[in-house]
C-alpha positions in Angstrom: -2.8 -28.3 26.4 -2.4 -24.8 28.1 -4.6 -22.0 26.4 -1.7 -20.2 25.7 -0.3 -23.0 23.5 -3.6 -23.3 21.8 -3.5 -19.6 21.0 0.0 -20.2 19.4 -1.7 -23.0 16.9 -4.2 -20.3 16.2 -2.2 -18.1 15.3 0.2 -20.5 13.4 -3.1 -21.2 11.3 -4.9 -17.6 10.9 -1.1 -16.8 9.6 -1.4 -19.8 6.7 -4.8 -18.4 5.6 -3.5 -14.8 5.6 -0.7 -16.1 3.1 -2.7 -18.5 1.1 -5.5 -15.7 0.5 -7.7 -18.5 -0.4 -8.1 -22.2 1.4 -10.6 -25.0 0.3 -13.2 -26.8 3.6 -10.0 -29.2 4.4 -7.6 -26.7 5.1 -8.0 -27.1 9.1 -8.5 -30.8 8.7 -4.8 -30.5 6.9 -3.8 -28.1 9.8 -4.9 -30.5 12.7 -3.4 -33.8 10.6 -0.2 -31.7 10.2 0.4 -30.9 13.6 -0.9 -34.0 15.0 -3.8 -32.2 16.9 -5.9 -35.5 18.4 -7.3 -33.6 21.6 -11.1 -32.1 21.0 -10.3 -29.3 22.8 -8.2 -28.0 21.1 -9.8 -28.7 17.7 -12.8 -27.1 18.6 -10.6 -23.9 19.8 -9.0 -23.4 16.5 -12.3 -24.9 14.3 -13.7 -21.5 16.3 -11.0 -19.3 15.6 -10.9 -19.8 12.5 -15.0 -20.2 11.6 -14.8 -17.0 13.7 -12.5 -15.2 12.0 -13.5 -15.9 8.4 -17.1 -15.1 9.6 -16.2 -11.4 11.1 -13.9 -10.4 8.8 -15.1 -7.3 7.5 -15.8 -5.7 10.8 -12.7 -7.3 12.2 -10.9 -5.6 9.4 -12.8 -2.5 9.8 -11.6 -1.8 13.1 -8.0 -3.0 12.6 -7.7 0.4 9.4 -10.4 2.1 11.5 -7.3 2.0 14.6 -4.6 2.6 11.9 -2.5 6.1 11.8 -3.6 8.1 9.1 -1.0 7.1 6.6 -1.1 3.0 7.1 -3.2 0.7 5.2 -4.4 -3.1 5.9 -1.8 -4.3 3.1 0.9 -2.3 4.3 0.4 -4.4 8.1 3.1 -7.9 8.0 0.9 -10.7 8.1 2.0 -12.3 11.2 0.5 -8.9 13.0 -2.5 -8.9 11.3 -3.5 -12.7 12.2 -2.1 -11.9 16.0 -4.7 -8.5 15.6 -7.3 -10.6 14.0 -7.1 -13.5 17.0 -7.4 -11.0 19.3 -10.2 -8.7 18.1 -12.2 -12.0 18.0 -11.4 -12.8 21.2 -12.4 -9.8 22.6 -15.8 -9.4 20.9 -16.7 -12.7 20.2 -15.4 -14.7 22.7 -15.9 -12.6 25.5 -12.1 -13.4 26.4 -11.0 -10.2 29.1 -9.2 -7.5 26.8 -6.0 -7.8 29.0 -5.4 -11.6 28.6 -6.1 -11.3 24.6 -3.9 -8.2 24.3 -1.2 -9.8 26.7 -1.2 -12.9 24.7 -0.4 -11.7 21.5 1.5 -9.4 22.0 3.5 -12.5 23.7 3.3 -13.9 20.0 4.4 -11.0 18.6 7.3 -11.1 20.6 8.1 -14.7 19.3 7.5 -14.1 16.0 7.4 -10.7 15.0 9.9 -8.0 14.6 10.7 -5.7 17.3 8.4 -2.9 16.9 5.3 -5.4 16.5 4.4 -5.6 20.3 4.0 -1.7 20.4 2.0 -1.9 17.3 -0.2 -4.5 18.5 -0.7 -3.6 21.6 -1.3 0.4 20.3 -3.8 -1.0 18.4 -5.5 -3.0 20.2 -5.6 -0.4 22.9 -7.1 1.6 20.7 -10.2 -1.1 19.9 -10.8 -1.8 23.4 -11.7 2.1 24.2 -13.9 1.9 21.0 -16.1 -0.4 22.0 -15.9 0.1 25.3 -14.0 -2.7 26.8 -12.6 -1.2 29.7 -15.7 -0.9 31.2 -16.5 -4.1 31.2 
């Protein structure tokens, strides 16, 4: 499976946590039985992701409102952009994928699945979180 389709999964299961809130152990077990998901690969991608995620959420969050214009909030954000925001911020930091792929990526996603201003959101954001931390430099 191409890394791009894997992302798509990704994001198809950050977006199910975002709108359950909550989601017992077996949730990616479900996710992975529900979309027939048999390669290892790919399990261990999205077991990551999500791990990942769940485990950097505060700072993830942090930097998604830190990037915000002055009048947006976290809650006011449509949660298919914040999981595409989230997948990407952990891609970037944690998983040392290069800022342009991650950014290019989602904003793919966005395109897909999103409303028409969410690839210039996205990507304004995540612009914005790759000259914070110094990406570009890399």
């Amino acid at each position: 499976m191409q890394r791009s389709a894997m992302r798509e999964l990704a994001f198809k299961l950050i977006y199910g946590i975002e709108v359950q809130k909550e989601v017992d152990s077996d949730y990616l077990n479900l996710f992975l039985e529900d979309n027939e998901i048999t390669e290892e690969e790919v399990q261990d991608y999205l077991k990551e992701i999500k791990e990942g995620v769940e485990s950097h959420k505060s700072e993830i969050e942090e930097l998604i409102t830190h990037n915000l214009k002055a009048n947006w909030s976290l809650s006011r954000i449509s949660k298919i952009n914040l999981s595409l925001l989230k997948i990407a911020i952990f891609e970037m930091l944690y998983f040392d994928l290069p800022y342009k792929i991650a950014i290019n990526e989602v904003v793919e996603l966005a395109k897909k699945y999103s409303d028409d201003q969410a690839p210039v959101f996205i990507n304004g954001i995540l612009a914005s979180v790759v000259k914070e931390k110094g990406l570009e430099e890399e």
